[in-house]
Backbone as CSV, one residue per row, in Angstrom:
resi,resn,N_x,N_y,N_z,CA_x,CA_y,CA_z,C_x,C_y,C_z
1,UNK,-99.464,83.971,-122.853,-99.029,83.840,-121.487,-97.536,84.168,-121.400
2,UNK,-97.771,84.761,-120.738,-95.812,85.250,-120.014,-95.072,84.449,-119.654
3,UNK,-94.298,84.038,-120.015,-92.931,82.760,-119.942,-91.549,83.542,-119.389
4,UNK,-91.382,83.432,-117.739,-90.263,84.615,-117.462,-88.927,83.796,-117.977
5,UNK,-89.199,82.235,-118.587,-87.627,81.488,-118.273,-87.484,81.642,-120.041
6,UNK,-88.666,82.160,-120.651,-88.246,82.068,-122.302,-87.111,82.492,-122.934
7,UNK,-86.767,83.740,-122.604,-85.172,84.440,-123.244,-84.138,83.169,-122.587
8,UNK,-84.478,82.936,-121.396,-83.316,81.820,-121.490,-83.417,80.738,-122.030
9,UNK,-84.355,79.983,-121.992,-84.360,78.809,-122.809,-84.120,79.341,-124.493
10,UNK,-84.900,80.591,-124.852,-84.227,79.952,-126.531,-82.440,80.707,-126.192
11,UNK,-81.960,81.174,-125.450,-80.619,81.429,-125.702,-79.951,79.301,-125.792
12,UNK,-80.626,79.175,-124.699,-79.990,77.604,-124.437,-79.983,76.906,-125.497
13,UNK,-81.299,76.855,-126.507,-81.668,76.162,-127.407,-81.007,76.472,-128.695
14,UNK,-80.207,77.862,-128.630,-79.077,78.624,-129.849,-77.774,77.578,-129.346
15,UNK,-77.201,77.940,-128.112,-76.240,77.010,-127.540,-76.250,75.685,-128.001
16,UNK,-77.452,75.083,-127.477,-76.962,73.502,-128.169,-77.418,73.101,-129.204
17,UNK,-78.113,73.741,-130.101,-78.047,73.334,-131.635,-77.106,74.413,-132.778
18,UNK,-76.708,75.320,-132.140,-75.554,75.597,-132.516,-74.248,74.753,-133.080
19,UNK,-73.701,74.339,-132.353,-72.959,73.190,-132.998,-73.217,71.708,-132.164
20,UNK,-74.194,70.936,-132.631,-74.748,69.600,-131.919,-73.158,68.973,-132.032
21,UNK,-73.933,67.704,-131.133,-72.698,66.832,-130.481,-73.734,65.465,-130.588
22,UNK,-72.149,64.634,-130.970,-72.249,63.426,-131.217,-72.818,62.538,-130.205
23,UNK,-73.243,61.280,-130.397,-73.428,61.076,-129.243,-72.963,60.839,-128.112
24,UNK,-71.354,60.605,-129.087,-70.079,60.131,-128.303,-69.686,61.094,-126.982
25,UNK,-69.912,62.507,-127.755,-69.339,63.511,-126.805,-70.578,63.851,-125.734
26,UNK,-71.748,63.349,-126.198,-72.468,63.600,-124.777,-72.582,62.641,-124.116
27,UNK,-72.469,61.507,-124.533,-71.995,60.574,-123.151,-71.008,60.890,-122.683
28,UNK,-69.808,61.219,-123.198,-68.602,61.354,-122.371,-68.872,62.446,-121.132
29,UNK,-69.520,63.510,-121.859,-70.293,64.809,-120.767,-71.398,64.296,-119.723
30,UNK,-72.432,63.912,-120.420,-73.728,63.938,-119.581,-73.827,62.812,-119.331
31,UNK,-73.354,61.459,-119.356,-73.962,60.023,-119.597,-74.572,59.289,-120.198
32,UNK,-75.281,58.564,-119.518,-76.706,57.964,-120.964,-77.015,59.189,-121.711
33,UNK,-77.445,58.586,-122.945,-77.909,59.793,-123.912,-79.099,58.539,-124.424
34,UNK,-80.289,59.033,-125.146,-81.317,58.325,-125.804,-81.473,59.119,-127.018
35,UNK,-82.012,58.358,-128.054,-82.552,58.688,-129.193,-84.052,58.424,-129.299
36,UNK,-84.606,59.473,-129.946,-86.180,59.146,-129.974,-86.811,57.778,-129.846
37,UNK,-86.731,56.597,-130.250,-87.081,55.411,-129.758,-86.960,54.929,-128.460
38,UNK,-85.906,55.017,-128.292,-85.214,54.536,-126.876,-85.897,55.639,-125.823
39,UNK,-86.021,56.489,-125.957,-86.864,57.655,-125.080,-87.887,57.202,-125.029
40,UNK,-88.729,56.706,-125.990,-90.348,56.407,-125.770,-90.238,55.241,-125.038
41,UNK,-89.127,54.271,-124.853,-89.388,53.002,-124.086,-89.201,53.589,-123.037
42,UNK,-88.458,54.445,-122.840,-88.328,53.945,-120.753,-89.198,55.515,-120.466
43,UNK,-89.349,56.206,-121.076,-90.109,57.401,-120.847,-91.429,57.749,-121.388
44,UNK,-92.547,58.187,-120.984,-93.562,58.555,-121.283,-93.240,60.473,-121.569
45,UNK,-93.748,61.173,-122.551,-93.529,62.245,-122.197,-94.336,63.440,-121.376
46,UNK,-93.980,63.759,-120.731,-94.918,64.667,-119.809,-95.323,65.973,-120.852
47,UNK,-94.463,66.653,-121.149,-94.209,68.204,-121.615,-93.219,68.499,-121.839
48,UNK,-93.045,69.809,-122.801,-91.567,70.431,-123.551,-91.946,71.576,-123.121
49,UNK,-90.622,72.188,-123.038,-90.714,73.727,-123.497,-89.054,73.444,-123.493
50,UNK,-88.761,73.635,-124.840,-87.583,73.549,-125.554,-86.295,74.675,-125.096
51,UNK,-85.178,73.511,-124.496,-84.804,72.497,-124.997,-85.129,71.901,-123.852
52,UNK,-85.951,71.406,-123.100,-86.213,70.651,-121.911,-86.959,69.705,-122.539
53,UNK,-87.478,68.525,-121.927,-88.345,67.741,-121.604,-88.544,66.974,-120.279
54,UNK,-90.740,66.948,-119.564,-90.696,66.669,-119.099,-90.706,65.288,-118.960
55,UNK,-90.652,63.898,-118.382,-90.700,62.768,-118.555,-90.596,62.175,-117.168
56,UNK,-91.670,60.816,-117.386,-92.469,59.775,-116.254,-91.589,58.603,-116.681
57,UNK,-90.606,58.152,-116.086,-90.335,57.177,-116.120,-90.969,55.633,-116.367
58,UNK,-90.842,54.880,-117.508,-92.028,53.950,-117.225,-91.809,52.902,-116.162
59,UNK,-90.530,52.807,-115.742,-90.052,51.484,-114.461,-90.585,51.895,-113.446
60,UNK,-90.896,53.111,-113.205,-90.916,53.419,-111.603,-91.892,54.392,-111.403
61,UNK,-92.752,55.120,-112.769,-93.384,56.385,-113.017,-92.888,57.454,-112.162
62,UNK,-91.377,57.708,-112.097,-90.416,59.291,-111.439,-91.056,59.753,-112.644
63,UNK,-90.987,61.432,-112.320,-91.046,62.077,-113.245,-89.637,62.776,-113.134
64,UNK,-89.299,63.167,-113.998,-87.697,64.166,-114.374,-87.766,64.791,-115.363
65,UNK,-86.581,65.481,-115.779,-86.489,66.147,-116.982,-84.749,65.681,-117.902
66,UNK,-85.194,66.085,-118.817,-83.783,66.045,-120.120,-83.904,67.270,-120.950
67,UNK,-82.707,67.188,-120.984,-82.539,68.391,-122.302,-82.056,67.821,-123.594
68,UNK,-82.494,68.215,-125.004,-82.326,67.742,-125.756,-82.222,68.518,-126.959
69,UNK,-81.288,67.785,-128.206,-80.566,68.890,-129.245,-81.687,68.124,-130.577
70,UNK,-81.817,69.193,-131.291,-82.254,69.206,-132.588,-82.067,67.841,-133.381
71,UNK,-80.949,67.779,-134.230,-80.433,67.685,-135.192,-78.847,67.148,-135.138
72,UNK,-78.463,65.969,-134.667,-79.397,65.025,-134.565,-80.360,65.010,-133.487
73,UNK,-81.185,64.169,-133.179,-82.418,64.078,-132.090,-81.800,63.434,-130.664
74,UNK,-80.976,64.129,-129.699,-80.966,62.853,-128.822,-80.998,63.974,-127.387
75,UNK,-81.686,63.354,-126.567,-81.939,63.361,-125.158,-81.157,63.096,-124.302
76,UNK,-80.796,63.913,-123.075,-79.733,63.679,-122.389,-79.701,64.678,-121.389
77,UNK,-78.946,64.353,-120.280,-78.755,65.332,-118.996,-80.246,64.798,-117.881
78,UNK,-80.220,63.342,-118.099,-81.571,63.005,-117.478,-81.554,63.757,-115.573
79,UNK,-82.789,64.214,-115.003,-82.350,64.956,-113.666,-83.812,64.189,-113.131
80,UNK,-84.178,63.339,-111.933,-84.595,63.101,-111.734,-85.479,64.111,-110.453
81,UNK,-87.103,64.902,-110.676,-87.351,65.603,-109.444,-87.928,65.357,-108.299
């Protein structure tokens, strides 16, 4: 299947695992940040297509999305749709 957003997402996905960031520096950027545990509590996951994820909130079942880096593992840029 034809993916028209693919060249951009893996350019995105070169971008931020290119040189990952602490967690320090993406809170300071994006805000909350989660790590795989902490993601499974307040989020259910909907779907990926990397570096996105989709996600159902479990407090309120919103669904939104995050983007998220490799290596280390953490989630962040939460956008509620």
């Amino acid at each position: 299947m034809d993916d028209p957003t693919d060249d951009i997402r893996r350019e995105l996905v070169a971008v931020i695992n290119e040189s990952p960031r602490s967690r320090e520096l993406l809170e300071a950027e994006f805000g909350q940040v989660w790590d795989p545990a902490k993601l499974y509590r307040e989020f259910e996951v909907v779907g990926f297509r990397a570096p996105f994820v989709v996600v159902r909130r479990r407090c309120d079942q919103r669904l939104g999305s995050l983007l998220f880096q490799h290596e280390p593992r953490f989630y962040f840029a939460f956008v509620l749709d």
